[in-house]
Every structure is written in structure tokens, then in C-alpha cells.
C-alpha positions in Angstrom: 0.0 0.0 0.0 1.4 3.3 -1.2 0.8 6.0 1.3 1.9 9.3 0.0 2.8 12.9 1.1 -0.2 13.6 -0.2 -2.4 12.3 2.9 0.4 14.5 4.8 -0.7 17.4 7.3 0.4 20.8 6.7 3.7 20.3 8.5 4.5 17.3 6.4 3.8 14.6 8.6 1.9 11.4 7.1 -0.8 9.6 9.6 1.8 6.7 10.0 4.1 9.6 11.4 1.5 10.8 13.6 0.3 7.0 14.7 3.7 6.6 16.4 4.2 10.0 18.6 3.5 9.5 22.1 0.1 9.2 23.8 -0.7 11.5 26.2 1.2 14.5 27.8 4.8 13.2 28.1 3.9 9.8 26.6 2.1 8.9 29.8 -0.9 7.5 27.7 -3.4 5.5 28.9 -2.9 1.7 28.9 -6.0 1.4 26.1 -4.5 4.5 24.5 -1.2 2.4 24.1 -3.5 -0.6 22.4 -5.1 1.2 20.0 -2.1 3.0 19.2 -0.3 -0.5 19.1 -3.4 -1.8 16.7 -3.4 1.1 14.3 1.2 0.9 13.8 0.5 -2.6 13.4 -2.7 -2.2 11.0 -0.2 0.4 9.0 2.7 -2.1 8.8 0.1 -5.2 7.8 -0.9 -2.7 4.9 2.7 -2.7 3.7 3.3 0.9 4.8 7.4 1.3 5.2 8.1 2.2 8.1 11.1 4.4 6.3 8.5 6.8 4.6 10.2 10.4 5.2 8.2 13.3 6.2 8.8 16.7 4.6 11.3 17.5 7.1 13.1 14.1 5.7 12.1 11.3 9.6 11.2 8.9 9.0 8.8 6.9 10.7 11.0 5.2 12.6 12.5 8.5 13.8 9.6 9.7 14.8 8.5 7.1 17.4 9.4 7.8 20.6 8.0 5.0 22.9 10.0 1.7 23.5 7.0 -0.2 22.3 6.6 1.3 19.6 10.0 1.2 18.4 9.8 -2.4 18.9 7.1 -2.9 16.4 9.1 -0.9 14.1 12.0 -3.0 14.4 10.4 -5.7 12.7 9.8 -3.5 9.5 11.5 -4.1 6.1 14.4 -2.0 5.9 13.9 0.7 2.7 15.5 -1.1 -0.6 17.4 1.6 -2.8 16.0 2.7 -6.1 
């Protein structure tokens, strides 16, 4: 699944980018904050979205994440192939 720059917000960030910030004011999230947000980086990555797509500022996704969980379900992700 291709998922473009063009779904991005204004400051360039694509909904995978946004999927993987932290939950809650310094990350504290909610434990069912932390599932859903577990479900929808692990509904992106069964979609085939690369978990190397830059932002307009150039992060990627993985860059982006913040929370040990979540960088664990990132480590799994295909490393991007060069073109």
C-alpha cells in the first residue's frame, strides 16, 4: 500500500508519522491509548506501509517514534531497498 505525502498534514507529517508520537502529555498514555495506538502501527505495517517513509522534514517513521513499544514494532519493518 502506497501512502503518500499527499495524505500528509500541513507540517508534512503522514498519519503513520502521527500514529507513532506518544500518547498523552509526556507519553504517559493511557494503557487502552497504548493498544489502540499499538493496533493502528501494526494495522499500517500489515498494509505494507514502510516504516522508512520520510516526512517533509526528511524522519522517518522510525524516527519519529518515541516510545519503546513502539519502536519495537518498528524494528520488525523491512528495511527501505534503494531505487
Amino acid at each position: 500500500m502506497a501512502l503518500s505525502r499527499a495524505c500528509a498534514t500541513r507540517a508534512g507529517s503522514t498519519p503513520f508519522h502521527l500514529a507513532v508520537q506518544d500518547t498523552g502529555r509526556g507519553g504517559s498514555g493511557a494503557p487502552l491509548a497504548r493498544q489502540a495506538q499499538a493496533k493502528t502501527v501494526t494495522a499500517f505495517l500489515a498494509a505494507g506501509v514502510r516504516a522508512d517513509l520520510p516526512d517533509a522534514r526528511g524522519r522517518t517513521v522510525h524516527d519519529c517514534a518515541r516510545s519503546d513499544p513502539v519502536r519495537a514494532l518498528l524494528a520488525g519493518a523491512a528495511p527501505r531497498q534503494a531505487d
